[in-house]
C-alpha positions as CSV (number, residue, x, y, z in Angstrom):
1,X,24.2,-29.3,0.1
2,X,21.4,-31.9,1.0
3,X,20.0,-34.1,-1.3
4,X,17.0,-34.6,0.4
5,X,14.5,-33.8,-2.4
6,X,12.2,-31.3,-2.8
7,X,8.6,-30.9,-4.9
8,X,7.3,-27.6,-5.6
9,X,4.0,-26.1,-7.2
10,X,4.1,-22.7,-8.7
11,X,1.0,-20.5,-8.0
12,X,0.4,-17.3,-9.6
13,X,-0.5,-14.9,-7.2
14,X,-1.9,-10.8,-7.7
15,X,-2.5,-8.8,-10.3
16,X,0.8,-9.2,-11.4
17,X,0.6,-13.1,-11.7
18,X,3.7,-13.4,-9.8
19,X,5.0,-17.0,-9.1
20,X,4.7,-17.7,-5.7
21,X,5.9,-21.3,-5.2
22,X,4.9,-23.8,-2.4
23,X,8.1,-25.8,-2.0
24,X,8.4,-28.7,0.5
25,X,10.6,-31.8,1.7
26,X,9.1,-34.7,0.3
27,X,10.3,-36.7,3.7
28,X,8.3,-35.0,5.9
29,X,5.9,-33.2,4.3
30,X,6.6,-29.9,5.5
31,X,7.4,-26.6,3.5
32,X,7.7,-23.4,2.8
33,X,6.0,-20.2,0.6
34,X,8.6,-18.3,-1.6
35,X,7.2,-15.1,-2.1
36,X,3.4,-15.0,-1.0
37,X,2.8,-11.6,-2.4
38,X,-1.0,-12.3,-2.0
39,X,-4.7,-14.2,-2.5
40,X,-4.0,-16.1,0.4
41,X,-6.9,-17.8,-0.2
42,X,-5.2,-19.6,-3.0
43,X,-2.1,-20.5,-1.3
44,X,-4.4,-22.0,1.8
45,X,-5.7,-23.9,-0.8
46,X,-2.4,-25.6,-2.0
47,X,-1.4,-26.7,1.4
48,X,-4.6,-28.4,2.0
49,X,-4.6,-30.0,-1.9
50,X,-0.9,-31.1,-1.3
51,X,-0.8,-32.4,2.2
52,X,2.0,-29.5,3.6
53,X,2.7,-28.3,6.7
54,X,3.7,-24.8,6.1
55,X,7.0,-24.3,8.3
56,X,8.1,-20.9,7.4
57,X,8.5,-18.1,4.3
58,X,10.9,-17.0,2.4
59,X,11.2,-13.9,0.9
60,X,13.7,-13.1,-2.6
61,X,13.1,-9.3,-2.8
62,X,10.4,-7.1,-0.9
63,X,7.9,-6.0,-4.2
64,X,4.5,-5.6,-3.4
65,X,3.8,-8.8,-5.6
66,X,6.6,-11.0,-4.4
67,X,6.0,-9.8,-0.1
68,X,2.8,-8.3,0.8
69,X,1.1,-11.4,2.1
70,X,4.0,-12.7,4.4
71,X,3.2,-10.8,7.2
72,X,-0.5,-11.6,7.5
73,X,0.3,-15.5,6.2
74,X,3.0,-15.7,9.0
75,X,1.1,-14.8,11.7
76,X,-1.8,-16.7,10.7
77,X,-0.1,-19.8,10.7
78,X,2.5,-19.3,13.5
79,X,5.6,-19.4,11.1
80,X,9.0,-17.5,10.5
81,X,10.1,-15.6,7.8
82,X,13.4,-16.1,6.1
83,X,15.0,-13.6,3.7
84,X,15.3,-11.6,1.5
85,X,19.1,-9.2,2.6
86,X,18.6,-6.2,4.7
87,X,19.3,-4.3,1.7
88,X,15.6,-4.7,0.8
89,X,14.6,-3.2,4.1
90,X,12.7,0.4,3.2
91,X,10.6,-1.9,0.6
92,X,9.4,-4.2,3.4
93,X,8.6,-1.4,5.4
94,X,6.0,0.2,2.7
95,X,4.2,-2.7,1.9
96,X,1.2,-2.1,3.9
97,X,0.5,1.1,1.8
98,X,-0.3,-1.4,-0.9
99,X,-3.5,-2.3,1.1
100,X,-5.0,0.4,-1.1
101,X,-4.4,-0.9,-4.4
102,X,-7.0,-3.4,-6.1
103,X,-5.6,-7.0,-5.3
104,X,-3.6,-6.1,-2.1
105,X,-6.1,-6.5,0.7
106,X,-3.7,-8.2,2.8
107,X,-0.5,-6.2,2.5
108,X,1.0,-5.7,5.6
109,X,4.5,-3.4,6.6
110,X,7.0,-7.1,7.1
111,X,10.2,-7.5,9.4
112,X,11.6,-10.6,8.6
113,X,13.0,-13.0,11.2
114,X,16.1,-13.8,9.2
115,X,17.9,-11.6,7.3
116,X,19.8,-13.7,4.6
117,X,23.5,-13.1,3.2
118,X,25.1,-14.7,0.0
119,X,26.2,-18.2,0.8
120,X,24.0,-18.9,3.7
121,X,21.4,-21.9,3.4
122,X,17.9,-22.4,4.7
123,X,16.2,-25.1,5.7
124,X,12.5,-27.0,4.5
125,X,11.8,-30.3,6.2
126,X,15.0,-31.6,6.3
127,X,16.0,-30.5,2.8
128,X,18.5,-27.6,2.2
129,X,18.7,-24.6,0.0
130,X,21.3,-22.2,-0.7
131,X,21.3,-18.8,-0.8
132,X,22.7,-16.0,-3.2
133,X,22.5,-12.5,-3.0
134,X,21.8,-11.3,-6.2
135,X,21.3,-7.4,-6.1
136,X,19.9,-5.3,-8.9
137,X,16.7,-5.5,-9.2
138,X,16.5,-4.7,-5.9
139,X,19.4,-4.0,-3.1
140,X,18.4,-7.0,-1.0
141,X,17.8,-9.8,-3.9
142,X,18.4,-13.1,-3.0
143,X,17.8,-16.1,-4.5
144,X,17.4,-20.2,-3.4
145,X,18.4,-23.2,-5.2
146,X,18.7,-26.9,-4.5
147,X,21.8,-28.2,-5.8
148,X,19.9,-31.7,-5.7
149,X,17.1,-31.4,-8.1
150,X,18.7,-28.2,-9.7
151,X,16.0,-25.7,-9.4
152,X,16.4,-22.3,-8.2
153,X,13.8,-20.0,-7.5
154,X,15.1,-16.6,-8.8
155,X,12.2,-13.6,-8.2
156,X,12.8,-10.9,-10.4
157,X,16.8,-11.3,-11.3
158,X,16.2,-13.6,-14.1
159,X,13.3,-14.3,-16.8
160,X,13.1,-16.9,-19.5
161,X,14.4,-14.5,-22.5
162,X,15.0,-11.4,-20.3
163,X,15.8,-9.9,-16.9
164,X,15.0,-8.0,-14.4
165,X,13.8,-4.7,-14.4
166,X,16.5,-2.0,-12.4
167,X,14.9,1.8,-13.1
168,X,13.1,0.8,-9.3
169,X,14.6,2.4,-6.3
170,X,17.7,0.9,-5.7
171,X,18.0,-1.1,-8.9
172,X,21.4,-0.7,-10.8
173,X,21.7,-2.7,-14.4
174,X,25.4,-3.6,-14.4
175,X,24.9,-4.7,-11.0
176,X,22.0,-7.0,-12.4
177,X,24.3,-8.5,-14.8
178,X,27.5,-8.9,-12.7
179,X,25.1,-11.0,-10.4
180,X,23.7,-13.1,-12.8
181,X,26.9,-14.2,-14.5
182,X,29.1,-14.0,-11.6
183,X,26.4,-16.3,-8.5
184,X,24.0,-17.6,-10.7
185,X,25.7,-19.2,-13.9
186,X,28.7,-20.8,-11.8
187,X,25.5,-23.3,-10.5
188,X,25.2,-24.9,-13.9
189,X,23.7,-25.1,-17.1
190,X,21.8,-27.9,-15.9
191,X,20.1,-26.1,-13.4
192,X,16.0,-25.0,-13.8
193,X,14.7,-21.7,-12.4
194,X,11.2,-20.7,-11.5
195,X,11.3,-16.9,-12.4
196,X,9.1,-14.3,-10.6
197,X,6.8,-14.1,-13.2
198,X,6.2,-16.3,-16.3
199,X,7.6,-19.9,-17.5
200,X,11.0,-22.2,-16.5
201,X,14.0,-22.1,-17.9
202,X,17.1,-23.5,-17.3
203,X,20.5,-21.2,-16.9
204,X,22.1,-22.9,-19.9
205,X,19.6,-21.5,-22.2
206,X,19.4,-18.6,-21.0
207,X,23.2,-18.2,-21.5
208,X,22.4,-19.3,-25.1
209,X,20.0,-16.7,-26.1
210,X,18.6,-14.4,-23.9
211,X,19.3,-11.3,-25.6
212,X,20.6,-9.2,-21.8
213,X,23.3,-12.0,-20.5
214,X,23.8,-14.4,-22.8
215,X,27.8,-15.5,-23.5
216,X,27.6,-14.2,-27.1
217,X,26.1,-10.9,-26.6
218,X,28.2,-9.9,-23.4
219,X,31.6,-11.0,-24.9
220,X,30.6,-8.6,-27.6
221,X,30.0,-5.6,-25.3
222,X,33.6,-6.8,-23.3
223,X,35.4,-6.4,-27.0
224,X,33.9,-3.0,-28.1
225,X,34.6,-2.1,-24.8
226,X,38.4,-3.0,-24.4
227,X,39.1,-2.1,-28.2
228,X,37.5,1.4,-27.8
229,X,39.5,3.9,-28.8
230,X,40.6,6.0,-25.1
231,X,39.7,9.8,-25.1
232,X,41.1,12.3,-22.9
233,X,37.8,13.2,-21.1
């Protein structure tokens, strides 16, 4: 993975105050939006304030608050859009019905450029990011890290002291879990994530206490479960 490094400002965007961040190569200067779900007015604004050439935009899951600006933003400024999986398809193409909601005026229907699949990378600048798919939440999750500065930008998957929600179309709990513990923790404790909506964290301490995936409480559930008594239906 590059270790070209990478700053980031987080911007709470919608209603929802959902974490769109502006993330960008520090070497040239140019960057990308992850998740410009809206008030495009504000993220206009942080490219002027910070000096960034937007370059493309990249898409975790296809919510309303996390995707129904990229459409508009993309054509506006002439840029691709990366992400999220194709699994996530049927949300991207109902986002322009969100144009009738308070706080949605530019939600537009969005067909990304790039489809992403688990392990592929994307480029900012000259920096690199991986990419995991992490379904649950949604079919088509993904999620970007820099194995450099050790910050990953998870959408909805993860929260600090929670996780994502999966009674939405397409969501499926264990799923959730199996793609937390199984792409995200491998990474490293070490490693700082900018959820979808409220503060940081890092992985480690969310493996220490939050109450859904933490090591303590899932070994527990693993040993009730393998020391249940079997029944014959």
């Amino acid at each position: 993975m590059s270790e070209t490094p990478i700053k980031a400002a987080i911007l709470p965007v919608t209603p929802y105050q959902q974490n769109c961040s502006l993330v960008w190569c520090t070497r040239t200067m140019r960057g990308a939006f992850v998740d410009p779900g809206g008030d495009l007015g504000v993220l206009k604004a942080a490219l002027a304030r910070e000096g960034v050439t937007l370059e493309k935009i990249l898409l975790t899951h296809g919510h309303l608050d996390h995707a129904s600006g990229a459409a508009k933003l993309a054509r506006e400024f002439g840029v691709k859009i990366e992400g999220p999986h194709k699994g996530d398809a049927f949300l991207l193409n109902e986002l322009g019905r969100n144009a009738k909601r308070p706080g949605f005026p530019d939600a537009e229907n969005c067909t990304p450029d790039r489809w992403l699949e688990d392990n592929d990378a994307v480029t900012v600048g000259e920096a690199t990011l991986g990419v995991r798919h992490c379904p649950g939440h949604t079919p088509g999750h993904v999620v970007f890290y820099h194995a450099g500065v050790k910050v990953a930008f998870v959408g909805d998957v993860l929260f600090a002291g929670s996780v994502g929600r999966t009674d939405f179309p397409g969501g499926n709990h264990q799923q959730l879990v199996d793609s937390i513990t199984q792409r995200l923790w491998p990474l490293g404790d070490e490693m700082h994530f900018v959820p979808g909506h409220g503060q940081m964290s890092t992985f480690g301490w969310e493996r220490k206490t939050n109450p859904y995936v933490c090591d303590l409480a899932l070994g527990i559930t693993r040993e009730l479960e393998e020391n249940a008594p079997r029944r014959p239906y």
